[in-house]
Every structure is written in C-alpha cells, then in structure tokens.
C-alpha positions, 0 to 999 in steps of 0.5 A, a space after each residue: 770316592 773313587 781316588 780312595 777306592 784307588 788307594 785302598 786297592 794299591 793298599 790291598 795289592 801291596 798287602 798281597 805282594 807282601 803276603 807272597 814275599 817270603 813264598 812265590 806261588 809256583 802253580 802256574 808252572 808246567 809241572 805242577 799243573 801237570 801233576 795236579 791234573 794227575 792227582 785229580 784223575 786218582 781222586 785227589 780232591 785240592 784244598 788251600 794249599 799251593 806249590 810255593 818257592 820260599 826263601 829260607 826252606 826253598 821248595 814248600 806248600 804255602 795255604 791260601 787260608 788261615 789254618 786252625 788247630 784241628 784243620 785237615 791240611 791234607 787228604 791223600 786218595 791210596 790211589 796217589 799213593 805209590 807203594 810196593 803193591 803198586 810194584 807188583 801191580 805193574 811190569 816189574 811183578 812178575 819178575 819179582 815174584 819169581 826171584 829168589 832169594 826175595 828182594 826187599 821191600 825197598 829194593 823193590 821200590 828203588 827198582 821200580 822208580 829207575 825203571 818208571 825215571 828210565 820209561 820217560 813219557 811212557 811211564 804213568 807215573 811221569 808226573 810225579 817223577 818230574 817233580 822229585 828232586 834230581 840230586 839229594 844232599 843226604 851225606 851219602 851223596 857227598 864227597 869225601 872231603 866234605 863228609 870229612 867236615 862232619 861232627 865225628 858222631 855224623 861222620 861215621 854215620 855217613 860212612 855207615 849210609 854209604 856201605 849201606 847203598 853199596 852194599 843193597 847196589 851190589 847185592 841187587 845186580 843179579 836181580 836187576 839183570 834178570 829184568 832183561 827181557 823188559 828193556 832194549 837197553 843193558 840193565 847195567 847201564 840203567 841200573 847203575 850206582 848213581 841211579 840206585 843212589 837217587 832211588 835210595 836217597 828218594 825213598 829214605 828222604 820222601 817215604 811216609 810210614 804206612 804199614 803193609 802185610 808182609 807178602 811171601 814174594 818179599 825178604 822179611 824186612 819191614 814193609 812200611 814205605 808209601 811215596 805221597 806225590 804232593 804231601 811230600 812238598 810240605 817241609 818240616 819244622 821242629 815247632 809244630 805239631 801235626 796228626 798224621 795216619 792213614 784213614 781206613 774209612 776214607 781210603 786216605 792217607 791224611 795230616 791234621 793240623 795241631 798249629 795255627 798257620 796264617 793265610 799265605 804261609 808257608 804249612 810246616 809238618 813234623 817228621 819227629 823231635 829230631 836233632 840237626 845230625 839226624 836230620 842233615 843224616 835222613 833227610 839232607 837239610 838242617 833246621 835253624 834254631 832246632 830245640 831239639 839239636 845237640 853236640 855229641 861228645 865222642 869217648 874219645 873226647 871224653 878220655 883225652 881229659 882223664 889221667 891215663 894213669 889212674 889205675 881204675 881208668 879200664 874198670 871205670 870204662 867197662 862200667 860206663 859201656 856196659 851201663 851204656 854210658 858211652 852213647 848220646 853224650 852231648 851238649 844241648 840249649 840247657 848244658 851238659 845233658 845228665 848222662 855226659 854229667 854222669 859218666 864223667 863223675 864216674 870218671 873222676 871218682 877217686 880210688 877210695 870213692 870207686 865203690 860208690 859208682 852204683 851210686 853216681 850212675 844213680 845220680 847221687 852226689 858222692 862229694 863235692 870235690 867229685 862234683 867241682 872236678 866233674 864241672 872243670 872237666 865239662 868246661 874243658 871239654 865244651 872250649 875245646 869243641 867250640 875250638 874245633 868248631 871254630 877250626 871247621 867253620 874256617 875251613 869250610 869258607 876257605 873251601 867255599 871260595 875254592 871250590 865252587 861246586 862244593 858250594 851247596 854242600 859246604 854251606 849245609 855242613 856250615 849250617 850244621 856247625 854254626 848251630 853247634 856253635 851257638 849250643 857250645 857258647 849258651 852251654 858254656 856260658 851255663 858252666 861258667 855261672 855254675 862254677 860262679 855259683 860253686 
C-alpha cells in the first residue's frame, strides 16, 4: 500500500511542477510580500490569484483555482488606487493648486510618481513603485534606428508620441521648478527628460480608465486615469473577455471574468480589440497570432500602382480623401479590407467610368474589367509589402547580431513583422484563389 502512495505522490508532484512550467510563482520575492502587506493594510482582501514569471508573456498573475465565467478575478479597494485626488491629497497639492495656468491631469500624475520614485524609503507609496517597471518598450522609448524599422503607419505615430513627451516636458519645467521649497535637490536634476519619460510611459501603459469630476485646480483635459497597484500585472490577451468597472457600492474597482481559466494559468484580461501597431504603440508589446491585427497600406503605396498620367488621378484622390478613403486601408487574416478594395476601384475607373464613383464608394460593381483590374493591383501591392517585409526582417537580424543592446527592442519590432508577414502571405494566398476563380 504505502509504495503505491509513494508513486501517486511522485505523480502528484510531478503534475505540480508541470502546472508551474509555463509560470514560476514569484510571491515568495521580497517585493511582493512587501507589497501585498501594503495592499492588505488598505484593505486589499487577496484571492486565487499569485505574482508569476511566465515564459511567452514575461510578468503576470497566474490563479490557484480554476476560474469560470462570471467569476470576480479581482477586488481593487479605491484606497489602493492612485489617482489625481491622491495628488493633491499629498505634499505636492498645494503647489498645484496655486499654479496657473493649471497643469494637466497627467501632468499632475507624472509629477507626483518622480517626486514619490525620488522620496525613496520615505514615500508610502514605495511598495508599489518598486514593482512598476524600470524601463518601457513604448516606441517613445527607443532609439531612432530602431524606430526606423517600424511600418510607415507606426512610425510616424511614434514620432508623434515623442513630440508629444517633449513637448508636456518642456512645457511643465516652470511648473516643476515651482515645487522647489519641497527638495534639497535642483528640481532639474529630478524632473528631468528621462524621469517624465518613465512618468508618461508608466501612466499611458499601466493607467485604468476611471472617470473623476473635473476640479477647478486642473486644465480642462480628461480626468480619467487610476494606477492599480496589483491589477496591473494581469496582461492582455486578445482571446478573452472580461467585465471591468468601478463598483460604487463596493468602493472598488472590480474585473469579472467572461473565460473560463484553468488552475495555475496564467489570468488574461482585454484591454480592447486592438491590433499589434497599437499595441507595440500604447503599451510596448505585441500579441502573437492577434485577430484583430492588420497591415496598413500608406497612400503612398497605394499611387506608386496608378499611371501618373491618368488625367482624373487629382479628381479621384480629392475624392477618396474627402470621403476619408485614404486612412485604415489594410491587409487582415481574411485579405483586402472593403475600404483598400474600394479606394483602389475608385482609382482604377476609366474616363467614361468616372461618373459612376458615387457608386463604387457604395460598393457597387461598376464592370468587370474595373473589378480584375482592381485584384491585380491589390496583388501587386500585397508582394511588394511582403518584399519590404522580407527586407526588414533581414536587417533587423543583422542588427541583432551587431548590436547587443538593441536586442530586446530589435526583437519586439521583429515580432511586429513576422506577424505582418503571415497576414501579407494568408492575404495573398486569398488574392491568388480569387483571380483563380475570376
């Protein structure tokens, strides 16, 4: 009796360790008891859920029982919650409210986590501060010649993002030297790029939505950020779905489950059906085998494909932008999106065919030369993104093996491509048995 016990012990542990192979529990670390003591003195009561290392998604919560649908994964007391009331709530308040013009909500924020990262053991937020990330992969963070391997759609996004960190650091430094009397230290030296850069990219990556009343001592930007110390391990994924809002009964800020999630798996939340560029874009990560991702085909693109002769070649491009048929053309998992489709038989009408555009923007099938047309030139378009794409991926491993500090962001950009890739090929394919069929 007592061997077969043995075996069935061996048996049970070696199902334990295999639970633990794809996430290794990490609340035995310092840091995290530290901040779960700080979570439970603000009321944090903890559930199923454990601080984990996994392989594929890197930091996450992974849950030691098997979650159904309809399952609350997680209870976030307001007292945990750190939000622009808790700024003025603390040392920095009064200096805000004197300041004119009024900063930003997110200004405010961004201020507060330098000045609480800077106060060290003294700041009661330390806890959670020595959990949040110390570098980002949001393309503001990277550097140019990385940046440069970004899809033309992303990129100009990302420079966008950087003007816009410039220009809130720029335009906060009079108000960051009026915080003076509150530190031995030059506020240049602690309010400088690379701090409101972590301070921006912390906030835009880790932020829940959570709408507050607008105070008179703020700008009239949109009050609706909250950190969630904790909840903002639980990572995203394209597959699930989850309810989340803040209970006004409760005094919480709670996520419910819509997915069933097995005993020692990793929890997955949805931040919203969005595609990779947005994703590597807001948050500094790509999802593998995302749904809802999709290639961008810049105007640009789209012209180098049409005759610069055609006479109605500005008549038909005034149309297509003022119909707003020059954004969000792209390549999915199922082909050619309509709106590429239909722009691009706009393009290819003929001059007694022009007056029929109305009509092509309506979708209708004016003839079947414009349809044939229409598929060669998609086809054209989708080999030459796919040979672009091709062209990147071979730079970016040569510059892997070039430069090793690179590394991460190179692969982050390289994941981004492969998946264009795979949509490019599934999208070539369906043009390549639609000409068949034709």
């Amino acid at each position: 009796m007592k061997k077969s016990r043995g075996r069935t012990g061996r048996k049970r542990r070696r199902k334990h360790l295999q639970s633990f192979m794809d996430g290794v529990n990490c609340s035995h670390t310092l840091e995290y008891i530290k901040l779960k003591k700080w979570l439970k003195d603000r009321g944090f009561e903890d559930g199923n859920l454990r601080p984990a290392e996994f392989w594929d998604t890197g930091r996450g919560l992974m849950t030691t029982k098997a979650l159904q649908v309809r399952d609350l994964i997680i209870s976030l007391p307001e007292k945990c919650l750190l939000t622009t009331g808790t700024v003025l709530s603390s040392r920095l308040g009064e200096y805000l409210m004197k300041w004119k013009p009024p900063v930003s909500p997110l200004v405010a924020l961004c201020t507060f986590l330098i000045a609480e990262k800077h106060a060290g053991e003294k700041s009661p937020w330390k806890p959670y501060l020595d959990v949040l990330p110390k570098t980002y992969t949001c393309p503001v963070c990277l550097e140019h010649n990385v940046v440069s391997l970004l899809p033309e759609p992303l990129r100009k996004k990302a420079e966008e993002q950087r003007t816009t960190v410039h220009e809130l650091y720029m335009s906060s430094e009079a108000f960051f030297s009026s915080l003076q009397p509150l530190f031995a230290e030059n506020t240049g030296t602690i309010f400088n790029y690379s701090a409101v850069e972590w301070a921006w990219c912390t906030i835009n990556t880790r932020t829940i939505y959570m709408k507050h009343s607008q105070r008179e001592c703020f700008s009239l930007e949109p009050d609706v950020y909250a950190l969630a110390p904790y909840l903002d391990l639980l990572n995203h994924s394209p597959n699930v779905q989850v309810k989340a809002a803040f209970n006004e009964q409760t005094r919480s800020y709670e996520i419910w489950t819509n997915s069933q999630c097995k005993k020692y798996e990793e929890v997955f939340i949805c931040y919203g059906p969005h595609d990779n560029q947005r994703l590597l874009l807001e948050y500094g990560f790509v999802a593998m085998d995302n749904p809802h991702s999709s290639v961008y085909v810049s105007s640009d693109t789209l012209l180098k494909y049409f005759p610069p002769l055609d006479k109605q070649r500005n008549a038909k491009l005034s149309i297509l932008k003022d119909h707003d048929f020059l954004e969000n053309l792209t390549f999915g998992w199922d082909g050619p999106s309509w709106r590429l489709l239909t722009a691009l038989k706009l393009l290819n009408l003929r001059a007694d065919e022009f007056t029929c555009w109305r009509r092509t923007l309506l979708g209708d099938v004016i003839s079947a030369r414009n349809e044939q047309e229409t598929l060669n030139v998609t086809e054209k378009i989708c080999h030459f993104l796919i040979e672009e794409t091709q062209h990147v991926l071979l730079q970016i491993s040569q510059l892997k093996r070039n430069k090793e500090n690179l590394k991460k962001h190179l692969a982050l950009v390289e994941a981004l491509r492969l998946e264009d890739l795979k949509i490019l090929q599934k999208s070539a394919e369906i043009l390549c048995n639609l000409n068949t069929a034709t």
